[in-house]
DODREN-744200 format. One record per residue (C-alpha): x, y, z; residue number from 1; residue in one letter. Coordinates in steps of 0.02 Angstrom, whole numbers, plus 50000, padded with zeros to 5 digits. Layout:
! DODREN-744200
+-------+-------+-------+-----+----+
!     x !     y !     z !   i ! aa !
+-------+-------+-------+-----+----+
!     X !     Y !     Z ! NUM !  A !
...
+-------+-------+-------+-----+----+
END
This chain:
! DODREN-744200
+-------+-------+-------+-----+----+
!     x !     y !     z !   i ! aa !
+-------+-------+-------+-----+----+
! 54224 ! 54478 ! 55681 !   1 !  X !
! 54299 ! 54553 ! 55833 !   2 !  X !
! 54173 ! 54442 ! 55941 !   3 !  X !
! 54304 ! 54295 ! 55891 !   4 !  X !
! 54422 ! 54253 ! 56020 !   5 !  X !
! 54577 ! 54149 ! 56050 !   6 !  X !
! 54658 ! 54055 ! 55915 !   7 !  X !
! 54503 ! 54079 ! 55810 !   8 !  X !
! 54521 ! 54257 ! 55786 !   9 !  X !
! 54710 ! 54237 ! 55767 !  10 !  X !
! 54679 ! 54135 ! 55620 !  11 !  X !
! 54528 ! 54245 ! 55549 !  12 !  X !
! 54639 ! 54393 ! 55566 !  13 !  X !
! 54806 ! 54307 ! 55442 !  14 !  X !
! 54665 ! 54243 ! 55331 !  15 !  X !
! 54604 ! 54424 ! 55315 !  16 !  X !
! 54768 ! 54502 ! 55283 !  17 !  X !
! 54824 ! 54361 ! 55161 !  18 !  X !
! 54678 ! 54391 ! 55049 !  19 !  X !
! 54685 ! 54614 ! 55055 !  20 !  X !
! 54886 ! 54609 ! 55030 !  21 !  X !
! 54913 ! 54650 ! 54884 !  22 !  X !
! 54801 ! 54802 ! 54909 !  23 !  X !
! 54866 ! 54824 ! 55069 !  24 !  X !
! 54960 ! 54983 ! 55054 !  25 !  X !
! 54856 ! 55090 ! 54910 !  26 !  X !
! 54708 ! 55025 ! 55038 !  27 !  X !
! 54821 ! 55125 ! 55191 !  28 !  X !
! 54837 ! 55286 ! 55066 !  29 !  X !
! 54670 ! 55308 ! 55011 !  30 !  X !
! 54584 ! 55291 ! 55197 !  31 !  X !
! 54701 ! 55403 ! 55282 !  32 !  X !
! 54717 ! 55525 ! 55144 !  33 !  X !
! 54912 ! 55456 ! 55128 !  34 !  X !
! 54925 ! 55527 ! 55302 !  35 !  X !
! 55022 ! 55359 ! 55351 !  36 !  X !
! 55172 ! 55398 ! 55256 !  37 !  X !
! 55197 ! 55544 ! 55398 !  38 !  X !
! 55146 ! 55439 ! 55528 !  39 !  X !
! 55271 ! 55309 ! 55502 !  40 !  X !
! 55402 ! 55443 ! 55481 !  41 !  X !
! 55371 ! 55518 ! 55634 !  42 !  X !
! 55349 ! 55349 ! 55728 !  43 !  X !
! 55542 ! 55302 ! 55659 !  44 !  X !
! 55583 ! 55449 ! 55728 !  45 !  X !
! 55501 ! 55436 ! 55892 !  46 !  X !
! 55633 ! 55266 ! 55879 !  47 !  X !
! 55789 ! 55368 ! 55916 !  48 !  X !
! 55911 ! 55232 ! 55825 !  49 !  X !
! 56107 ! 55275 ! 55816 !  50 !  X !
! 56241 ! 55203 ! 55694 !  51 !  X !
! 56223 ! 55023 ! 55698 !  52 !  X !
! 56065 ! 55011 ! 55799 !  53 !  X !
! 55951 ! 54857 ! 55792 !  54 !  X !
! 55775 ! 54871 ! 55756 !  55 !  X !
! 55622 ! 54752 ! 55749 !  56 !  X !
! 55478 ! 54813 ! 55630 !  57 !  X !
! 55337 ! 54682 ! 55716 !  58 !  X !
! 55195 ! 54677 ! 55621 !  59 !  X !
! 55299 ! 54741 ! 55481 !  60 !  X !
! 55161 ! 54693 ! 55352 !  61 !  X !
! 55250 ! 54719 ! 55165 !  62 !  X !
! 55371 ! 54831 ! 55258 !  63 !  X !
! 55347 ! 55012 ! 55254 !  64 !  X !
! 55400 ! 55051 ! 55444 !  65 !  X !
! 55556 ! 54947 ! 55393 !  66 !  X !
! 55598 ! 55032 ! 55253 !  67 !  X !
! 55556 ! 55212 ! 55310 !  68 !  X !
! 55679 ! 55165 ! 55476 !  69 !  X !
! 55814 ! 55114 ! 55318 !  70 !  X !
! 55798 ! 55261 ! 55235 !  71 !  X !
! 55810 ! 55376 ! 55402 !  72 !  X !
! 55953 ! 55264 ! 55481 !  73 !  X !
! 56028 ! 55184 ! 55338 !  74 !  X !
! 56157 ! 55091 ! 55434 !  75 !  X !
! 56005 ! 55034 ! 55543 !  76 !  X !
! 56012 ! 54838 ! 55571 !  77 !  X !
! 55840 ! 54804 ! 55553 !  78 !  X !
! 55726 ! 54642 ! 55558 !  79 !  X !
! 55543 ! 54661 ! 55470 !  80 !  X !
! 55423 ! 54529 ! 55561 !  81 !  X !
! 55241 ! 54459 ! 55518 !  82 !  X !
! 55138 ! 54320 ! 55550 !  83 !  X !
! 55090 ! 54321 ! 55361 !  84 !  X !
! 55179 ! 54283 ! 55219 !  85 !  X !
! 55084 ! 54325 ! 55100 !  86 !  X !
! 55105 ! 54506 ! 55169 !  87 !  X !
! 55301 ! 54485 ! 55170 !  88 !  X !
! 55291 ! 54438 ! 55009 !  89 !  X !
! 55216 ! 54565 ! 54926 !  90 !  X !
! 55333 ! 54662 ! 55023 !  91 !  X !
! 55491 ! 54563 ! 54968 !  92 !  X !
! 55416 ! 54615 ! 54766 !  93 !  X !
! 55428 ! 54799 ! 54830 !  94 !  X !
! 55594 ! 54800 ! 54886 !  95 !  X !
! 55714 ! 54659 ! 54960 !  96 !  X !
! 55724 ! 54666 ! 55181 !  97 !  X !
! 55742 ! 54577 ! 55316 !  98 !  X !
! 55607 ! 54466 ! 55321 !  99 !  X !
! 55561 ! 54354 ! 55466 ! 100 !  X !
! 55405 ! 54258 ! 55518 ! 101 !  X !
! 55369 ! 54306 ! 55712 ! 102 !  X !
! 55187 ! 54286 ! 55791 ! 103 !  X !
! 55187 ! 54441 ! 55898 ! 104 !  X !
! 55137 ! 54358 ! 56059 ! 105 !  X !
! 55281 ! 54206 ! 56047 ! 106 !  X !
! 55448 ! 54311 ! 55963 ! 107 !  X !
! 55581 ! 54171 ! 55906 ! 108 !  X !
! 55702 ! 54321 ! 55971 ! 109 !  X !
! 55832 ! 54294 ! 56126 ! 110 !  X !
! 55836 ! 54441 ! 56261 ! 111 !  X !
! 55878 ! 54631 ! 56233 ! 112 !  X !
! 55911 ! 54591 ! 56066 ! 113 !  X !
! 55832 ! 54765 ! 56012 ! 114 !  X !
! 55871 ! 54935 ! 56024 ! 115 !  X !
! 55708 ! 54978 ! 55970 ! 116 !  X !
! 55552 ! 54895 ! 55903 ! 117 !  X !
! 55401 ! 54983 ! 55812 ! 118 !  X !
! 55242 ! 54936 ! 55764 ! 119 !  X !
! 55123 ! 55001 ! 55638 ! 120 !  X !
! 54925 ! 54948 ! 55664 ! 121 !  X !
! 54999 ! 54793 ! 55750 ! 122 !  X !
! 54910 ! 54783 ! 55916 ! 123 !  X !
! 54730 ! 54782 ! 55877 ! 124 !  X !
! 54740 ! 54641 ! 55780 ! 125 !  X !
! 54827 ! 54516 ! 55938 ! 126 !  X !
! 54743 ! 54414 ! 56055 ! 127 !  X !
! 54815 ! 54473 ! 56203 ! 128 !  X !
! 54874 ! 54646 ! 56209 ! 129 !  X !
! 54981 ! 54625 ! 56369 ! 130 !  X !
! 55059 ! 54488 ! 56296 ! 131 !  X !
! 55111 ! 54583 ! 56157 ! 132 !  X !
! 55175 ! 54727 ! 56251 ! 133 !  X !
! 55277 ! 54598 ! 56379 ! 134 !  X !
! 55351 ! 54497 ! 56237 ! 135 !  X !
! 55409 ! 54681 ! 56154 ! 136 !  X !
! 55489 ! 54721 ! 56326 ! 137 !  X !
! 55567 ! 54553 ! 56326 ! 138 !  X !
! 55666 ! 54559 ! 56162 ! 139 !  X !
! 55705 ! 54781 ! 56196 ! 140 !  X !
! 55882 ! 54786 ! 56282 ! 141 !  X !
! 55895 ! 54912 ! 56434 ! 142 !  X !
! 55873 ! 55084 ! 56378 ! 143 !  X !
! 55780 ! 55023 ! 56223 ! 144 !  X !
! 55631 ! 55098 ! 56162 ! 145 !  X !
! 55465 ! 55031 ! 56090 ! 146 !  X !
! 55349 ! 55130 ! 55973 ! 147 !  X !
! 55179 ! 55106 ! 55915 ! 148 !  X !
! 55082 ! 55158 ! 55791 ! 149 !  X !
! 54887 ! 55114 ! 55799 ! 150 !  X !
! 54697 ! 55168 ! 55804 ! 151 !  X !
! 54617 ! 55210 ! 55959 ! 152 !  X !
! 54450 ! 55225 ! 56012 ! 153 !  X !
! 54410 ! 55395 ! 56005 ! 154 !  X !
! 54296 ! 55502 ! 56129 ! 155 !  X !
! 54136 ! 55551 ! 56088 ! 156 !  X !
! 54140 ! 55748 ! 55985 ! 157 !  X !
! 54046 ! 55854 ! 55870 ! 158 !  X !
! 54137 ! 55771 ! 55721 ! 159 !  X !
! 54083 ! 55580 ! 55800 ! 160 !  X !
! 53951 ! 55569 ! 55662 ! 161 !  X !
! 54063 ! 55603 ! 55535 ! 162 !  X !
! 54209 ! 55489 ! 55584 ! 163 !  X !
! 54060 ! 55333 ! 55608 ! 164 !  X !
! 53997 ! 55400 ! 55420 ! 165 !  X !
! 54199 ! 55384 ! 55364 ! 166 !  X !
! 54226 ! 55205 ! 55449 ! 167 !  X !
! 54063 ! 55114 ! 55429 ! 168 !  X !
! 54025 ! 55162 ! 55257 ! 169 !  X !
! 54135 ! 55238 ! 55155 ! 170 !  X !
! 54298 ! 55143 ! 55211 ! 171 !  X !
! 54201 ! 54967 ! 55173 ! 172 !  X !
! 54132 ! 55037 ! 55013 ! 173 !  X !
! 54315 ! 55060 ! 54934 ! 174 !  X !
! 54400 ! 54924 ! 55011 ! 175 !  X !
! 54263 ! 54800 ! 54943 ! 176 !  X !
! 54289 ! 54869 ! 54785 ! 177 !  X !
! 54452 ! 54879 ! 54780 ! 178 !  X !
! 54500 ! 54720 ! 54831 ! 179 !  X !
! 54344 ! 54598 ! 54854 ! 180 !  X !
! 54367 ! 54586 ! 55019 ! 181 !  X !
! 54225 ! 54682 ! 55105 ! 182 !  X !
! 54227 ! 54603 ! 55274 ! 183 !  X !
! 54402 ! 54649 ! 55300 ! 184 !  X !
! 54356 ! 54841 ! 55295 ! 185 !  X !
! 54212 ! 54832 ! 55393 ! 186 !  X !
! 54339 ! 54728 ! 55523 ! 187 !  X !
! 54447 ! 54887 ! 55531 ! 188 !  X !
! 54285 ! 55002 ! 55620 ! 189 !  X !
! 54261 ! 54874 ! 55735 ! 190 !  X !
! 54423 ! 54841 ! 55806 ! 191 !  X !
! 54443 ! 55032 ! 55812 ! 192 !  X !
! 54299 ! 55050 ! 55913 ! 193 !  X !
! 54337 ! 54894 ! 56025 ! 194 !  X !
! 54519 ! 54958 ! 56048 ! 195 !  X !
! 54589 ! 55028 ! 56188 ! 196 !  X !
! 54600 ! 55216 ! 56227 ! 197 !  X !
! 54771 ! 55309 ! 56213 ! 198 !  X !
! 54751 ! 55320 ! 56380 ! 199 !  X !
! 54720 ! 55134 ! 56413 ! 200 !  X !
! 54879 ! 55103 ! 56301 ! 201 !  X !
! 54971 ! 55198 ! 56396 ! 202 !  X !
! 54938 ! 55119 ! 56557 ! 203 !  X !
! 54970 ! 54952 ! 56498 ! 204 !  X !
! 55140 ! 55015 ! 56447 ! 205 !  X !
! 55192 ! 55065 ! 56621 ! 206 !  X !
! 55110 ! 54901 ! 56681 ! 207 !  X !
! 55222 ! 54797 ! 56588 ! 208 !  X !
! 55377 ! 54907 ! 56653 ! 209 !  X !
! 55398 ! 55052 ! 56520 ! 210 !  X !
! 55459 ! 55213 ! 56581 ! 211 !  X !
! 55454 ! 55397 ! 56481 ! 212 !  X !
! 55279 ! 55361 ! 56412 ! 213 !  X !
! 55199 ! 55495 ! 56288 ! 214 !  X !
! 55098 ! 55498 ! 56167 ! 215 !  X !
! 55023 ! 55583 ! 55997 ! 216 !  X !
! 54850 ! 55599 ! 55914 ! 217 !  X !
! 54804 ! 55608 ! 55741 ! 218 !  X !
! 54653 ! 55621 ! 55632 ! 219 !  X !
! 54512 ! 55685 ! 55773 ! 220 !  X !
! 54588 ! 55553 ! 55892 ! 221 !  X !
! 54551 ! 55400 ! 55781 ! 222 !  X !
! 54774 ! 55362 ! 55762 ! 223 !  X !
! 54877 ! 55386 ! 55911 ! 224 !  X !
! 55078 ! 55358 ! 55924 ! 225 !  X !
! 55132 ! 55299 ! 56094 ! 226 !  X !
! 55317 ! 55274 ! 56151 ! 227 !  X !
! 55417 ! 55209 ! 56293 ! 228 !  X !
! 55598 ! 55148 ! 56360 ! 229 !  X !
! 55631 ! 55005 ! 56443 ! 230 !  X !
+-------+-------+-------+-----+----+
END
């Protein structure tokens, strides 16, 4: 799957995540050991919103980043954002939010309209990573920060057997039977592997302009959170 490019992948990749959403999030629990509930806790907090701050969830899938930043920053404006609706609306059966249709690399938002925008496992799935990243820095006002939660391709270690063992077989086992959808959980490995390291992310980040870059990583360097201000 990842040897698809261009508008071809694009629409492979909304096909995939119409047909696994309403599995979407027990699929998320059960492959990081519901590990992702912390993540996205941490990656709102990474966000640094105040009062009235305005937030873009990008990627938002059936919500959880935009719902987590809710319950952190409850007077939070925030804006939950997919490419697929089917996604949002699952999400909109979970609980009601601001849903909008974006495609990450074209955002139907004006300038600095964000004081912050996260992203959880967003940017593997794009065509154009810079893109992505330039587009974010577009739509962040001055000062604003962007946060991203993703895979990465992690380096070569004793546990490296293990982790292949954990992506190529027994993630693709349960999602198949989970939600018929085999090929989608094999697609997760391979975009993993393909990805970019943290420390590739990172450099892209300061490359499109962002300043105050760090970074976290989780689960033997298979999850990393990045952030940055513009």
């Amino acid at each position: 799957m990842t040897q698809l490019k261009g508008y071809e992948r694009a629409t492979y990749v909304q096909r995939m995540f119409t047909r696994i959403a309403r599995r979407y999030d027990l699929m998320n629990r059960l492959m990081t050991g519901g590990q992702d509930i912390r993540w996205r806790k941490q990656a709102i907090q990474l966000a640094r919103l105040e009062g009235s701050a305005s937030l873009l969830d990008l990627g938002t899938g059936t919500g959880d980043l935009a719902r987590e930043a809710l319950s952190q920053f409850p007077h939070a404006k925030v804006i939950a954002a997919d490419f697929t609706l089917e996604m949002m609306r699952v999400g909109e059966k979970i609980s009601p939010l601001n849903f909008s249709a974006a495609d990450a690399l074209h955002l139907p938002f004006n300038d600095s309209s964000f004081d912050a925008v996260v992203s959880g496992f967003l940017l593997r799935n794009v065509i154009d990573l810079q893109k992505a990243l330039v587009e974010q820095y577009r739509v962040l006002a001055p000062g604003g920060r962007i946060v991203i939660l993703d895979t990465t391709r992690p380096t070569k270690n004793i546990l490296s057997p293990f982790i292949w063992i954990h992506m190529h077989l027994i993630i693709p086992a349960v999602g198949g039977l989970l939600t018929g959808v085999r090929e989608a959980y094999c697609y997760l490995p391979e975009t993993t592997e393909s990805f970019v390291t943290a420390e590739e992310m990172a450099a892209l980040m300061a490359s499109t302009g962002f300043k105050r870059i760090g970074s976290r990583r989780f689960i033997f360097g298979t999850v990393a959170i990045h952030w940055g201000e513009k």
